[in-house]
C-alpha positions as CSV (number, residue, x, y, z in Angstrom):
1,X,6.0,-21.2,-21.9
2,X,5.7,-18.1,-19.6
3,X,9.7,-17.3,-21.7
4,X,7.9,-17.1,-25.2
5,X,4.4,-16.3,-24.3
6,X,2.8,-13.0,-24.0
7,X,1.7,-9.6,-25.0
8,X,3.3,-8.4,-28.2
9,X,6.3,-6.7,-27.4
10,X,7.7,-3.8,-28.9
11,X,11.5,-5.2,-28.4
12,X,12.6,-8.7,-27.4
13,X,13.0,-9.8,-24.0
14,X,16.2,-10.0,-22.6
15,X,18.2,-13.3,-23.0
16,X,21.6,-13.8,-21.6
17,X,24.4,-15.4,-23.5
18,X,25.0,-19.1,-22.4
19,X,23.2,-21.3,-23.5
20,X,23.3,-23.2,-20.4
21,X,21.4,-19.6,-18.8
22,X,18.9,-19.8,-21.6
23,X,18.2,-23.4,-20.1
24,X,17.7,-22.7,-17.2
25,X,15.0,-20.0,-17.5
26,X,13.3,-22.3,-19.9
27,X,12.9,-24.5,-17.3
28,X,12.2,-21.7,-14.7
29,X,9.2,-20.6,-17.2
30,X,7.8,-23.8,-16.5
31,X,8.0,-23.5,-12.7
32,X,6.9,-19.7,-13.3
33,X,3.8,-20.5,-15.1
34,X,3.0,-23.2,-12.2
35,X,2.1,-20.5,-9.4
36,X,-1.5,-19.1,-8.9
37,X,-0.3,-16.0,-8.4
38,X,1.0,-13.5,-11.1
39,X,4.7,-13.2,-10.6
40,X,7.5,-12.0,-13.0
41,X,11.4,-11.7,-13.6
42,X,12.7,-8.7,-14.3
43,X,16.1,-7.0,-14.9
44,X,17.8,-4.7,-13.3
45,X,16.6,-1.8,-15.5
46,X,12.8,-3.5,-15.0
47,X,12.9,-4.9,-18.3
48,X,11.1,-8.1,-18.1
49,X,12.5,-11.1,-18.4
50,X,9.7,-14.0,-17.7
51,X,6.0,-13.4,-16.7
52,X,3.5,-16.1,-16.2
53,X,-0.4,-16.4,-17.3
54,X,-1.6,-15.0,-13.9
55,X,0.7,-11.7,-14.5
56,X,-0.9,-11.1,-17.8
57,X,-4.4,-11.7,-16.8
58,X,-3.7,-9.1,-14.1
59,X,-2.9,-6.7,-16.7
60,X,-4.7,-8.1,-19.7
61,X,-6.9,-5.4,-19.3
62,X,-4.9,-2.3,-20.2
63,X,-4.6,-0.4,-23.5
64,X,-1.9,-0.7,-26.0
65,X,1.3,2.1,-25.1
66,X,4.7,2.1,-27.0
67,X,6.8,2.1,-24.4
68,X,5.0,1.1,-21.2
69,X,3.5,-2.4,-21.1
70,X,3.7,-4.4,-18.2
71,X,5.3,-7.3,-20.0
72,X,8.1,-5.1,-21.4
73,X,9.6,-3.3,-18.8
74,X,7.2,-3.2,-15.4
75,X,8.6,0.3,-14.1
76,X,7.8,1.9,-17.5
77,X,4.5,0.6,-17.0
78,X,4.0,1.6,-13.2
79,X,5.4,5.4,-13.8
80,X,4.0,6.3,-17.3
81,X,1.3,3.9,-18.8
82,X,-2.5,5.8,-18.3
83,X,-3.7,2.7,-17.7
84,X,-1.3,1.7,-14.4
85,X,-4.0,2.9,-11.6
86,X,-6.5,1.5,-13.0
87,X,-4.6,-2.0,-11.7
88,X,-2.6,-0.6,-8.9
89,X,-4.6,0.8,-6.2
90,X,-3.3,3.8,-4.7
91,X,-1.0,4.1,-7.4
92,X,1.3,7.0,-6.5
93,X,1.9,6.3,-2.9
94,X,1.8,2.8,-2.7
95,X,3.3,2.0,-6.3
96,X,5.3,5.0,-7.9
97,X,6.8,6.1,-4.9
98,X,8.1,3.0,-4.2
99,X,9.8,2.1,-7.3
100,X,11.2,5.8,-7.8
101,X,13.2,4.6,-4.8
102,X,14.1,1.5,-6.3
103,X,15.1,3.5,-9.7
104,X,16.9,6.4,-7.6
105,X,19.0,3.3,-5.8
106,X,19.4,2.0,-9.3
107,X,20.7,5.0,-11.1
108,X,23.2,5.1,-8.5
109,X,24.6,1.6,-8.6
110,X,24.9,1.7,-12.4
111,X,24.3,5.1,-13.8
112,X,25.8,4.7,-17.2
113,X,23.4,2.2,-18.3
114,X,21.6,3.1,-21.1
115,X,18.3,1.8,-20.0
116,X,18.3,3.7,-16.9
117,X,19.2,6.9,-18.1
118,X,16.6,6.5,-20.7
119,X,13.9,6.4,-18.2
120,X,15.8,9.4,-16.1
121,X,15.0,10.9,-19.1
122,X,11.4,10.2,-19.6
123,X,10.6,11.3,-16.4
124,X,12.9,14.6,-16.9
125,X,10.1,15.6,-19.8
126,X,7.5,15.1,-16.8
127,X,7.5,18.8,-15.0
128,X,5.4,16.4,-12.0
129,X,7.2,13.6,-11.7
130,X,10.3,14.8,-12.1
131,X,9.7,17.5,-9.3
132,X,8.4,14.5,-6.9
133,X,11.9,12.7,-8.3
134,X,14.3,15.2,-7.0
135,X,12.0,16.9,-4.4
136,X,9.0,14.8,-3.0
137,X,10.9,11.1,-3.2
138,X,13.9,12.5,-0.9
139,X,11.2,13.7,1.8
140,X,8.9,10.3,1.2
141,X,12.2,8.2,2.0
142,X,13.0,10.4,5.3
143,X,9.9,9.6,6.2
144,X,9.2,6.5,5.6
145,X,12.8,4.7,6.0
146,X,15.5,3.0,4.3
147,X,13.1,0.0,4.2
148,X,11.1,2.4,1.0
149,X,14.0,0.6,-1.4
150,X,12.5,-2.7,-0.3
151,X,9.6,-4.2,-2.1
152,X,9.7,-7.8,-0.8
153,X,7.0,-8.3,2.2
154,X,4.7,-4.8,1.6
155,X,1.7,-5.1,1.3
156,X,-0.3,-2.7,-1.7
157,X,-3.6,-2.8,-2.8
158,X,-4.6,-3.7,-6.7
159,X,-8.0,-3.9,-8.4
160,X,-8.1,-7.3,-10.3
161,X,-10.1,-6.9,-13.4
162,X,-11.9,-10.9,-12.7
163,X,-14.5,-9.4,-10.4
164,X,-14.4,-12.4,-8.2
165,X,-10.9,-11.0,-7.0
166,X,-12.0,-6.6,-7.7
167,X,-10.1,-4.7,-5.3
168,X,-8.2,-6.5,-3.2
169,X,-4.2,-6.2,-1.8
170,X,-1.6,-8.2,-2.4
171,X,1.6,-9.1,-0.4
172,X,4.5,-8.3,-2.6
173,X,7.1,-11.6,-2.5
174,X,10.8,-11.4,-3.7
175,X,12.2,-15.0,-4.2
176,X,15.1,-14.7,-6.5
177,X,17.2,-17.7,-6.4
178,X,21.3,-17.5,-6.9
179,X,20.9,-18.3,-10.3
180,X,18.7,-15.9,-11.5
181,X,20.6,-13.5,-8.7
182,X,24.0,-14.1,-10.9
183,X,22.3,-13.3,-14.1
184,X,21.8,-10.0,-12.7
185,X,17.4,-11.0,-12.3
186,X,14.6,-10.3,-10.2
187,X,11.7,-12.0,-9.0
188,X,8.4,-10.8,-7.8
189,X,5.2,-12.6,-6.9
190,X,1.6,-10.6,-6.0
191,X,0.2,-13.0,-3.5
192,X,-3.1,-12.1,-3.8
193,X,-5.3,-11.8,-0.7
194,X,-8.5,-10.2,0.7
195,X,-8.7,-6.5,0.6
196,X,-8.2,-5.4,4.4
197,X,-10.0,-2.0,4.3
198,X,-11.1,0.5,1.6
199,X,-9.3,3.3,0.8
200,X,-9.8,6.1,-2.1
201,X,-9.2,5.6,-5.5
202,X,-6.2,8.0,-7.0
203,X,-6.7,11.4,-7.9
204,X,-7.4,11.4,-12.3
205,X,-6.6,13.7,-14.7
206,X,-9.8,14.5,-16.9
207,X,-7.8,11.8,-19.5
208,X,-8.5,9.1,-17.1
209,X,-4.5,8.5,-16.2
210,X,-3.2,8.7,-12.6
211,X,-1.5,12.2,-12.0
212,X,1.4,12.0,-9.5
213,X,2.0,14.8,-7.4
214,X,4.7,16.4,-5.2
215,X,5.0,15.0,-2.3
């Protein structure tokens, strides 16, 4: 199942204490691993939770990082993995930004957790991102709206690494059901679809990983 499967993780993935919880997202697994499209449950500090086959292929292609694999915690992966752009298209404005925004509303809605201020910390030792944390993502969400906290119906583009897919976008889907909602869980699904335009690929360091700049 989706629950047991996956990369080798560098801590266990989270499991809530009632049993009849730990039922439940055995049999969600199952439902999980049922859709075409990757998808994944996350936390609320991004830790993730459930992923299924589709999710994994997506990123089956990217290098080994201690703390930044997509099947550990997702926004680790999106803000500090090398490897993140060559998967997410456009990968500081349609990807970082974004979830900077969700993190920023995060941090603020439970700012003791030691998850979250763990990650406020990574990006501190980032002279780049954390300038576009406290200076560029303020401006980004003035101009771009309240609706930059949202990730359910945007669509982003991603480069698949089956080259029947390649580049393509996909429609970001949040369908978290009440339970997983009370267990404090997230769902997102990629619905892949047909790539409506090209766009440039992300400006790279000489190391290959994504460089985000001020915005």
């Amino acid at each position: 199942m989706a629950y047991q499967a996956g990369w080798q993780r560098s801590k266990p993935r989270p499991v809530p204490e009632s049993l009849e919880a730990q039922a439940y997202l055995q049999d969600y697994a199952t439902l999980l691993e049922a859709v075409a499209f990757p998808s994944v449950v996350f936390d609320h500090r991004w830790d993730v939770v459930l992923a299924n086959a589709a999710f994994e292929t997506l990123f089956g292609g990217v290098g080994p990082h201690p703390t930044a694999m997509p099947g550990d915690n997702f926004l680790r992966f999106v803000l500090f993995h090398p490897d993140a752009a060559t998967v997410l298209g456009e990968h500081e404005s349609s990807w970082c930004l974004p979830l900077l925004a969700q993190f920023a509303a995060a941090v603020e809605r439970h700012g003791q957790d030691r998850g979250l201020q763990s990650i406020r910390r990574d990006i501190a030792q980032d002279p780049i991102m954390e300038a576009a944390y406290r200076q560029g993502l303020p401006h980004w969400i003035r101009a771009v709206g309240p609706d930059a906290v949202e990730h359910d119906g945007a669509v982003r583009p991603l480069v698949h690494p089956d080259p029947r897919w390649g580049r393509m976008d996909c429609r970001i889907v949040g369908e978290t059901p009440k339970a997983l909602q009370n267990m404090g869980y997230t769902r997102m699904t990629l619905v892949l679809r047909e790539a409506r335009h090209i766009t440039a690929g992300p400006r790279r360091t000489r190391n290959g990983a994504a460089e985000l700049r001020v915005v």
